[in-house]
N, C-alpha and C positions, 0 to 999 in steps of 0.2 A: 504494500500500500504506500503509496508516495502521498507526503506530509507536507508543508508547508510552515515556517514559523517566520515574523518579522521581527527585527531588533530595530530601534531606534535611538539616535544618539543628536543631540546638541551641537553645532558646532559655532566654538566663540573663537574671533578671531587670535592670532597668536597662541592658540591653543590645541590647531587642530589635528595634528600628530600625534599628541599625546590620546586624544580622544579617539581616535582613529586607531591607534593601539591597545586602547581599552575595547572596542569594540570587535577588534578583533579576539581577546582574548575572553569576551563576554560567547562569542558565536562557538570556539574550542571550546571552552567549557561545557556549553549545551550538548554539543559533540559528544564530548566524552561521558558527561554525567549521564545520557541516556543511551547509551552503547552504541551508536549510528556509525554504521561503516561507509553508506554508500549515501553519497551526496550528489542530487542531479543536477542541481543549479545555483548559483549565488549570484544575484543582481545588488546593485546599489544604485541610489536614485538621490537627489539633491533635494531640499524641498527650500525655500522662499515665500517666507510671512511679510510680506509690506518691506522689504528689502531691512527689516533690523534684526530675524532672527534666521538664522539656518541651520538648517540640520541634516541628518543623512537618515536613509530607510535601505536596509538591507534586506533581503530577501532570501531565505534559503528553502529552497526544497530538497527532502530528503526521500530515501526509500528506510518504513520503520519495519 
């Protein structure tokens, strides 16, 4: 059965490496916490609120 989970993260300016490093290691976590070997897709998309706040939306689909 292929699953679907989103993460989303904040991005503030001068900061956004680090957040983008958390995020990565928020999506490994989910990974490993629920024993998923096979992973069929990982998008990321940008989003813009009135040009003050931005953030990222990751998307993973898995096979559980």
């Amino acid at each position: 059965m292929i699953k679907v989970k989103t993460f989303t993260s904040t991005l503030k300016i001068f900061h956004v490496h680090n957040e983008l490093v958390e995020l990565d290691k928020e999506v490994n976590d989910f990974l490993q916490q629920n024993n998923i070997t096979k992973v069929v897709s990982v998008s990321d998309s940008t989003t813009n609120t009135g040009g003050d706040t931005m953030g990222i939306i990751r998307v993973l689909a898995y096979e559980y």
